[in-house]
Biopython code that builds the backbone (N, CA, C, O; Angstrom):
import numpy as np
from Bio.PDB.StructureBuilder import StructureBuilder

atoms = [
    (1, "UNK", "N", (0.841, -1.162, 0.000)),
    (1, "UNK", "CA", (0.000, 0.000, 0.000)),
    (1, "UNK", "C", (0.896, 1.238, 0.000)),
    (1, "UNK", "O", (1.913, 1.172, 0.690)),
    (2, "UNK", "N", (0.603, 2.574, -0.816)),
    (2, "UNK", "CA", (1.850, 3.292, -0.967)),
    (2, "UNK", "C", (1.034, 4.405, 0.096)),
    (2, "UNK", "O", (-0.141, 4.152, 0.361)),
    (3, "UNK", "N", (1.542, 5.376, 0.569)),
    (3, "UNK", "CA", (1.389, 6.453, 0.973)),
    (3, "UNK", "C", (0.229, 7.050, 0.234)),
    (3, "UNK", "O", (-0.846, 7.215, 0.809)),
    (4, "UNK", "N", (0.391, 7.344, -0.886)),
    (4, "UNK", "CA", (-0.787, 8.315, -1.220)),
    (4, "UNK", "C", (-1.481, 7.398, -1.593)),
    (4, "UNK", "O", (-1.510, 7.789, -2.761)),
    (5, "UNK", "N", (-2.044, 6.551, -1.615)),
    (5, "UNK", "CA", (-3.242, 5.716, -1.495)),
    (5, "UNK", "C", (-3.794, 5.969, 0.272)),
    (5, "UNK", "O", (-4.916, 6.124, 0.755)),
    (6, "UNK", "N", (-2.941, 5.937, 0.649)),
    (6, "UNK", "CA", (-3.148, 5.675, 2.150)),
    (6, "UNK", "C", (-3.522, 7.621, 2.653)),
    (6, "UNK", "O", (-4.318, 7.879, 3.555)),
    (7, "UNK", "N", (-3.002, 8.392, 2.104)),
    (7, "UNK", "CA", (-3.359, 9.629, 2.272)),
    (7, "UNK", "C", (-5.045, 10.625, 1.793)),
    (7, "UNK", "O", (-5.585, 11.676, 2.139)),
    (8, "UNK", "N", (-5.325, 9.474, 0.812)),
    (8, "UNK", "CA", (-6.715, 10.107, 0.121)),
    (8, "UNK", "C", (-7.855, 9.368, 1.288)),
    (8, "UNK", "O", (-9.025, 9.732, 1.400)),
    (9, "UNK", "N", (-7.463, 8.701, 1.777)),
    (9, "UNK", "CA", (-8.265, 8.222, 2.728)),
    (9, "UNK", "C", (-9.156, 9.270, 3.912)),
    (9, "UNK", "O", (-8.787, 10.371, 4.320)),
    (10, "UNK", "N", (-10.260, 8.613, 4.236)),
    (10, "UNK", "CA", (-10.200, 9.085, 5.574)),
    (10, "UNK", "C", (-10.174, 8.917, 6.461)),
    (10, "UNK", "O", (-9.900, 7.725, 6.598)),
    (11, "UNK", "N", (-10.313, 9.449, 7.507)),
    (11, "UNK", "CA", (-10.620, 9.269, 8.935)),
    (11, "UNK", "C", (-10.688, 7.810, 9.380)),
    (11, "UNK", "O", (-9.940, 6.867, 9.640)),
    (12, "UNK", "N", (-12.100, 8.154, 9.325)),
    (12, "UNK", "CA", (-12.978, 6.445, 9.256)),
    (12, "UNK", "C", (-12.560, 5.573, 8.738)),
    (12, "UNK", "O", (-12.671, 4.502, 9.337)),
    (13, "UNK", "N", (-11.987, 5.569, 7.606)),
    (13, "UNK", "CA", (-11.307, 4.632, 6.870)),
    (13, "UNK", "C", (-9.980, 4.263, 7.304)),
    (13, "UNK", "O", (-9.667, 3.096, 7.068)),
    (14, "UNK", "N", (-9.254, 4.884, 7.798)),
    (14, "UNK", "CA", (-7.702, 4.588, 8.122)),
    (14, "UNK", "C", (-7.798, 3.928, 9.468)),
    (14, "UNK", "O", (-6.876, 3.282, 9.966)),
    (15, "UNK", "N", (-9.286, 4.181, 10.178)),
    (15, "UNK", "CA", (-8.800, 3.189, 11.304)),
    (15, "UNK", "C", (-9.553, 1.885, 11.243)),
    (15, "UNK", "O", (-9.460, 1.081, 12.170)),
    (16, "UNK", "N", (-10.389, 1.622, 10.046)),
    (16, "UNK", "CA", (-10.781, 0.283, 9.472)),
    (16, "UNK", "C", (-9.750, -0.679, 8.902)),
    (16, "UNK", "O", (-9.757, -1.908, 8.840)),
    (17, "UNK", "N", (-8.722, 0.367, 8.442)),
    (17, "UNK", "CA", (-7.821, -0.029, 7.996)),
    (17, "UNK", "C", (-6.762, -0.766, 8.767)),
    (17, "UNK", "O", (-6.211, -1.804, 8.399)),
    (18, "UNK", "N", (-6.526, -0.053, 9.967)),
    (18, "UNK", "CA", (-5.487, -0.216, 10.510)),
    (18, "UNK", "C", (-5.953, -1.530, 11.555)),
    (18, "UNK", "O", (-5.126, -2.210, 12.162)),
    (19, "UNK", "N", (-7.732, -1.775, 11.643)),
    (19, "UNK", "CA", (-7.886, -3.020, 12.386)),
    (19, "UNK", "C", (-8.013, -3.986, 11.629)),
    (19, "UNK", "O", (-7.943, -5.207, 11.771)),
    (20, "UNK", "N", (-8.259, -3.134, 10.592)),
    (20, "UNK", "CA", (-8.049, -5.155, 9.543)),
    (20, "UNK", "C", (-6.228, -5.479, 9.402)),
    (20, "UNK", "O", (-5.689, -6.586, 9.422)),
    (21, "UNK", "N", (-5.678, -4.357, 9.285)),
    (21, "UNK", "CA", (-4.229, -4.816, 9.291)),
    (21, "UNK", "C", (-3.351, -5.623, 10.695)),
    (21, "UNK", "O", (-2.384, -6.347, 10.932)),
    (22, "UNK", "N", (-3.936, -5.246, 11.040)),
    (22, "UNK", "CA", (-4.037, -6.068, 12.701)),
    (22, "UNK", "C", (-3.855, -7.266, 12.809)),
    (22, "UNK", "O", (-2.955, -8.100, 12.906)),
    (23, "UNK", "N", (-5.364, -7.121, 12.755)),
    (23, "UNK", "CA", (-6.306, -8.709, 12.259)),
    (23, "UNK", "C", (-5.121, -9.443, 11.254)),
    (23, "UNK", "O", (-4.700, -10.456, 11.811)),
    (24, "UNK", "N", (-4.624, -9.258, 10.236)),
    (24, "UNK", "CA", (-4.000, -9.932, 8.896)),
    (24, "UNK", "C", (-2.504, -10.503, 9.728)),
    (24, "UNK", "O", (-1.897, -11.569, 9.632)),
    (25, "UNK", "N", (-2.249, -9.248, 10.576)),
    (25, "UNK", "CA", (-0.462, -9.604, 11.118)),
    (25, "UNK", "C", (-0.695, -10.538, 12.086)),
    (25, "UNK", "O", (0.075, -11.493, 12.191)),
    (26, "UNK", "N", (-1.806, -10.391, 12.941)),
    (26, "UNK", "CA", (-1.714, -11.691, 14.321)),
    (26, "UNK", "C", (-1.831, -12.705, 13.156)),
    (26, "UNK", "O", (-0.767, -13.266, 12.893)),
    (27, "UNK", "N", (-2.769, -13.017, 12.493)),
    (27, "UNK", "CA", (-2.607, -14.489, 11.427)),
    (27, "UNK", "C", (-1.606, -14.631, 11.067)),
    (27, "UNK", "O", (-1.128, -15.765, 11.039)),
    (28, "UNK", "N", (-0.990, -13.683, 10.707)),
    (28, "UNK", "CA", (0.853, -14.335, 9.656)),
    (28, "UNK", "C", (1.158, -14.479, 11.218)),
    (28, "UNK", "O", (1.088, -15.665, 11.542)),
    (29, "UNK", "N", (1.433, -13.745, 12.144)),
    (29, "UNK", "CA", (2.280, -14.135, 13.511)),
    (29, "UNK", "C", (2.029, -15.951, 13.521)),
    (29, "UNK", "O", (2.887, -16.834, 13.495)),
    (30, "UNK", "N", (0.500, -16.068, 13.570)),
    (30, "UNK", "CA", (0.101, -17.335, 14.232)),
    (30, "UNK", "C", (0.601, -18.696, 13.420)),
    (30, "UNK", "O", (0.958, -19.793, 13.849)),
    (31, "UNK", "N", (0.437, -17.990, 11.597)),
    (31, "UNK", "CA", (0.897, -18.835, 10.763)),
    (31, "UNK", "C", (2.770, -19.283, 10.988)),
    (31, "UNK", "O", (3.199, -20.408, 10.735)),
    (32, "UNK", "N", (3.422, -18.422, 11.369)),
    (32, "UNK", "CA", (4.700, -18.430, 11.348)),
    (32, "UNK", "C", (4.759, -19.375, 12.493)),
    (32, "UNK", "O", (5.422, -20.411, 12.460)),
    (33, "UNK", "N", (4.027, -18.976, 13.535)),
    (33, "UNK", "CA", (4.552, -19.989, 14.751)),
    (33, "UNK", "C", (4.316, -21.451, 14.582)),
    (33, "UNK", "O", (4.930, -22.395, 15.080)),
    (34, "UNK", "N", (3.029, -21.432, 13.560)),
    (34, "UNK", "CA", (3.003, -22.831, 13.196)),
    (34, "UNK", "C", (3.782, -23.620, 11.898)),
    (34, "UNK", "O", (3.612, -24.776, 11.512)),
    (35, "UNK", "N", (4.717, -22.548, 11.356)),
    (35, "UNK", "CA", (5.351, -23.470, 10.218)),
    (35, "UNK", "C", (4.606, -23.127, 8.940)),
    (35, "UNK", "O", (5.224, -23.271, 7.885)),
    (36, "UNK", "N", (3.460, -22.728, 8.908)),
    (36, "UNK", "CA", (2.912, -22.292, 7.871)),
    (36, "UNK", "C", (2.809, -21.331, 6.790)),
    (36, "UNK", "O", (2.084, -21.330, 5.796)),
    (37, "UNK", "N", (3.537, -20.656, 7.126)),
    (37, "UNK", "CA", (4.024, -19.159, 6.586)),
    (37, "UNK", "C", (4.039, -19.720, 5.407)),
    (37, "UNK", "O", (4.028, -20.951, 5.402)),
    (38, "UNK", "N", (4.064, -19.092, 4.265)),
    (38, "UNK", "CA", (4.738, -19.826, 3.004)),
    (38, "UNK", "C", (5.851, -18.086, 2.684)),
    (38, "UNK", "O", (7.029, -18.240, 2.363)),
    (39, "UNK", "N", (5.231, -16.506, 2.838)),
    (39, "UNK", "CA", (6.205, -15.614, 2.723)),
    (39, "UNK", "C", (6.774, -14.954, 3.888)),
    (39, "UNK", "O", (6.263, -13.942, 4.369)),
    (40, "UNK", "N", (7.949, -15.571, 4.407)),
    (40, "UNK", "CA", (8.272, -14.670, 5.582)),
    (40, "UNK", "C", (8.279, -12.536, 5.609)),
    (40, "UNK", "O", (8.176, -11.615, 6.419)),
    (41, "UNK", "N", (8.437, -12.723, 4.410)),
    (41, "UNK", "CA", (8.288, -11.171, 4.325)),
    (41, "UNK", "C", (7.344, -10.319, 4.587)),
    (41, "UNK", "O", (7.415, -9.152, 4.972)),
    (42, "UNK", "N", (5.933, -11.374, 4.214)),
    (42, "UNK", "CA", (5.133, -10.580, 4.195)),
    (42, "UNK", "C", (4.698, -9.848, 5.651)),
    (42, "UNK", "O", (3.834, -8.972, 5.696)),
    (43, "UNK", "N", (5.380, -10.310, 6.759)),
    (43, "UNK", "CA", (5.379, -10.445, 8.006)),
    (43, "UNK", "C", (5.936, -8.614, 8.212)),
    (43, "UNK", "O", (5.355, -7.825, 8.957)),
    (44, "UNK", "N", (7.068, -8.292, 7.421)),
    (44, "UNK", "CA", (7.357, -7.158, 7.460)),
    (44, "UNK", "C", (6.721, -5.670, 6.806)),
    (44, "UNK", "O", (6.773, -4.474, 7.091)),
    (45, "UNK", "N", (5.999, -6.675, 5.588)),
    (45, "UNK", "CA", (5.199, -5.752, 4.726)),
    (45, "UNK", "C", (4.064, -5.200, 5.690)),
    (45, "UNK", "O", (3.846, -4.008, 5.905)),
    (46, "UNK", "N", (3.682, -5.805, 5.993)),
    (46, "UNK", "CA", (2.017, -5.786, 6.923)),
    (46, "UNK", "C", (2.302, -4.839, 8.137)),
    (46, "UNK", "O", (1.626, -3.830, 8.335)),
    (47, "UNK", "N", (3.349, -5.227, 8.941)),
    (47, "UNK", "CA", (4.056, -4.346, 10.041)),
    (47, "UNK", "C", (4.530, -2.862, 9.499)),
    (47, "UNK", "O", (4.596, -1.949, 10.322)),
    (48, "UNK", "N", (4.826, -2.642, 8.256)),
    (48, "UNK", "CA", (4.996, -1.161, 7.828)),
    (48, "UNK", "C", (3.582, -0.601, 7.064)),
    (48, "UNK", "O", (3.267, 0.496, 6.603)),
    (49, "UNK", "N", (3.109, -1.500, 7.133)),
    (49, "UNK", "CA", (1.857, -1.022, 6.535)),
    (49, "UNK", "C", (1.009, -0.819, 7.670)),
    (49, "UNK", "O", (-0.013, -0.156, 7.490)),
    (50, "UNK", "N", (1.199, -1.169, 8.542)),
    (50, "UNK", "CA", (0.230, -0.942, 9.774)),
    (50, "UNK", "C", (0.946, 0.854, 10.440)),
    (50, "UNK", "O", (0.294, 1.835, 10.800)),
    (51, "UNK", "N", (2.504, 0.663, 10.374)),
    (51, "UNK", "CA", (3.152, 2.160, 11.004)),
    (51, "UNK", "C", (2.796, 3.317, 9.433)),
    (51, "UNK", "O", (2.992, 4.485, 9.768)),
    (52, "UNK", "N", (2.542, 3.251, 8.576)),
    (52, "UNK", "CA", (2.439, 3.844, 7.648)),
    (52, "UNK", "C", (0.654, 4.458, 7.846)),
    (52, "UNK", "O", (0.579, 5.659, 8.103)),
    (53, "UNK", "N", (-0.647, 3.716, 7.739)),
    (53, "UNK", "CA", (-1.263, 4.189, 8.415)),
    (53, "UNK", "C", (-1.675, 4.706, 9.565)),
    (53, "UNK", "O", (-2.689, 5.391, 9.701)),
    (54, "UNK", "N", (-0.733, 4.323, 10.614)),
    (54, "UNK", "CA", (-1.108, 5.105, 11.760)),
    (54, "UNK", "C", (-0.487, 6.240, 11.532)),
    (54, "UNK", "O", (-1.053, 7.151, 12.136)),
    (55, "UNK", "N", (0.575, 6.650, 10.831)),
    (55, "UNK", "CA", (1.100, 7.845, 10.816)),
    (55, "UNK", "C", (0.484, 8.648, 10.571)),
    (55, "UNK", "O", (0.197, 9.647, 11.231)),
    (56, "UNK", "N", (0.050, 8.196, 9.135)),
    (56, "UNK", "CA", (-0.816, 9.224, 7.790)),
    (56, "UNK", "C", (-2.155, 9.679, 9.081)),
    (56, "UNK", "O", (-2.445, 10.874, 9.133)),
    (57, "UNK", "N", (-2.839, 8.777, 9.976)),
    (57, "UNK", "CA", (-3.955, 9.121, 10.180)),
    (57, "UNK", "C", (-3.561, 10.336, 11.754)),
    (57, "UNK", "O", (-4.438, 11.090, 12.178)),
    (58, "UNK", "N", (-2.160, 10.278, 12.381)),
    (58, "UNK", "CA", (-2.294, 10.718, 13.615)),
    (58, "UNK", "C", (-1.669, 12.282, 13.069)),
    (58, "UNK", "O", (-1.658, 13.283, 13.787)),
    (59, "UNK", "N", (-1.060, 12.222, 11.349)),
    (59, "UNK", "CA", (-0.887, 13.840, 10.932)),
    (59, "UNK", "C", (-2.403, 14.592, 10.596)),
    (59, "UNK", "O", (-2.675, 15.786, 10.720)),
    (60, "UNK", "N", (-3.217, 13.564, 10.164)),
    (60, "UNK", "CA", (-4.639, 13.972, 9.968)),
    (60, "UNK", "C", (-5.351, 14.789, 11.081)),
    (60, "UNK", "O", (-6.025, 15.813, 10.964)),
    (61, "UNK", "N", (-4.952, 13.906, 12.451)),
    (61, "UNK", "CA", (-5.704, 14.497, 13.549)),
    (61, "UNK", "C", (-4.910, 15.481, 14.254)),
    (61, "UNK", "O", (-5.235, 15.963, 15.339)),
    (62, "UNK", "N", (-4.005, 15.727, 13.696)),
    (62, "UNK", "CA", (-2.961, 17.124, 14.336)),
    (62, "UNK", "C", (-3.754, 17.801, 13.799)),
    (62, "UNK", "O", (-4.667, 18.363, 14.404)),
    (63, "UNK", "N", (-3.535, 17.887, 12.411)),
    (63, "UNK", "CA", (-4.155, 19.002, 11.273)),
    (63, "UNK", "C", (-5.511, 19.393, 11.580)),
    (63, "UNK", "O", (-5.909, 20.550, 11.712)),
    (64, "UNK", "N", (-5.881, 18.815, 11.636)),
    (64, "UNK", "CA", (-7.665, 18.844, 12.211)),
    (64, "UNK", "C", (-7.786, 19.534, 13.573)),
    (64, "UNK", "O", (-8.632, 20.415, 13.730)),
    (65, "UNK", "N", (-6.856, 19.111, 14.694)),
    (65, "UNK", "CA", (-7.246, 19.680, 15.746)),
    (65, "UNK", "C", (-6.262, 20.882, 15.892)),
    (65, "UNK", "O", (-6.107, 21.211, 17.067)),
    (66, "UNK", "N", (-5.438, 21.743, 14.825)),
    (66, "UNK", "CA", (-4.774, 22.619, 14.322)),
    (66, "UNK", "C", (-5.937, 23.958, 14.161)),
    (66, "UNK", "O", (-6.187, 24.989, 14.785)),
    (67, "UNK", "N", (-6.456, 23.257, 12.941)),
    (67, "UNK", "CA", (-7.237, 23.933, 12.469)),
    (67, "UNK", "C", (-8.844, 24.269, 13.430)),
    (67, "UNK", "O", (-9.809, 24.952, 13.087)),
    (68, "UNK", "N", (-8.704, 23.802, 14.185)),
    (68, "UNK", "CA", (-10.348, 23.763, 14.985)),
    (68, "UNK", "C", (-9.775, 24.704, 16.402)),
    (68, "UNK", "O", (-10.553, 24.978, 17.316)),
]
sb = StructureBuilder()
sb.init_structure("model")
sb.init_model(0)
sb.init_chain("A")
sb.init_seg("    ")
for serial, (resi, resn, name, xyz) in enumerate(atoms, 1):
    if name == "N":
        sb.init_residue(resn, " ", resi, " ")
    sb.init_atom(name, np.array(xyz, "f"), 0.0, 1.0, " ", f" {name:<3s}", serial, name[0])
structure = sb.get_structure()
């Protein structure tokens, strides 16, 4: 997921986002512990994709509570 995909978003959306990304990493966690993994990477992808939306969404709520 790149940044500006992740930037046109909103609100609401980035923290749907960020619990389904959740949700996806405890499974690869659970898969790995069991041997099942088939991409170890993706283990890292998912983990920057989870700090990548929380970012995008906690500059959102600066800006917002900036502006208010």
């Amino acid at each position: 997921m790149k940044a500006k995909e992740v930037r046109e978003m909103l609100a609401e959306d980035l923290v749907k986002k960020i619990d389904s990304l959740e949700e996806e990493f405890f499974n690869l966690r659970f898969q790995a512990k069991m041997g099942q993994l088939t991409n170890p990477l993706q283990l890292r992808y998912v983990k920057r994709d989870i700090a990548r939306v929380k970012t995008i969404l906690n500059e959102k709520q600066k800006s917002a509570a900036a502006k208010a």
